[in-house]
C-alpha angles and dihedrals in degrees: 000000000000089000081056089061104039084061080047084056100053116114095230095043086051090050091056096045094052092048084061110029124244102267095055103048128050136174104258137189128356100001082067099041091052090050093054092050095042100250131137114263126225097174131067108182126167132196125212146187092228122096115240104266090048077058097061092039088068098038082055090046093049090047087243117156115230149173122222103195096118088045086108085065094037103270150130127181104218107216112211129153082350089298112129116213129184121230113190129185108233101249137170122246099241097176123002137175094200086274117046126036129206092219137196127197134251152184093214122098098197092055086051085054103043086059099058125099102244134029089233091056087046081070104114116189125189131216094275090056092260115151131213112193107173094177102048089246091154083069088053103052086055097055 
C-alpha cells in the first residue's frame, strides 16, 4: 500500500486528480496490481466517467498537453513533465472477436470492470488510496 501512495504523491498523478476532481477519476489496472505485489510500476492509467471529448475539455481546462489517438477506444494520453499517462472513459464491450471490442461508453465503473481481462487489473484506487475490487482480485494475486 505505501508504494500506492508514493504513485498518489507524485506531482503529475495529483494534477490529474485535481483537473478532474477526486470522485470522477481513479488509478486503474496494472499500476494498481504492481503496487499490490511490490513491483515497480511503468505505467500510470487512469479510468473515468467522463466520455472522451469531456476528457479533453478538462485536460484543455487544466492546461494539460494530450494525444487522442486512442480516442477512438476511449482513450487520451495526458502529457505532463514528458510522462505520458491514459485516460480512458469506462465503457462497455457491445460486439468483440477476443481482440478487438466495438465499445460503448458508460458511467458505470463496474461495467468498466466487468469488461477487463483479468480480475487483478479490474482494482480501481482514488485519490485518497482507497481501493475498489469488484471482483475480489486481491484474492487472486495471492493464489
Amino acid at each position: 500500500m505505501d508504494e500506492l501512495m508514493k504513485i498518489l504523491q507524485l506531482p503529475e498523478v495529483k494534477k490529474i486528480f485535481k483537473a478532474f476532481g477526486e470522485s470522477s477519476i481513479f488509478l486503474v489496472g496494472g499500476c494498481v496490481r504492481d503496487t499490490l505485489m511490490n513491483k515497480s510500476v511503468t505505467d500510470i492509467d487512469f479510468a473515468t466517467p467522463c466520455e472522451p471529448l469531456e476528457v479533453i475539455e478538462i485536460l484543455n481546462k487544466s492546461e494539460i498537453n494530450y494525444v487522442d489517438i486512442g480516442i477512438k477506444f476511449g482513450t487520451v494520453t495526458a502529457i505532463i513533465n514528458d510522462k505520458k499517462y491514459e485516460i480512458t472513459s469506462f465503457r462497455k464491450d457491445i460486439s468483440t472477436d477476443g481482440r478487438h471490442a466495438e465499445v460503448e461508453f458508460s458511467k458505470d465503473w463496474h461495467e468498466d470492470a466487468s469488461r477487463r481481462d483479468f480480475t487483478f487489473n479490474a482494482i480501481y484506487s482514488d485519490l485518497h488510496g482507497n481501493l475498489y475490487d469488484p471482483f475480489n482480485g486481491r484474492e487472486d494475486l495471492e493464489l
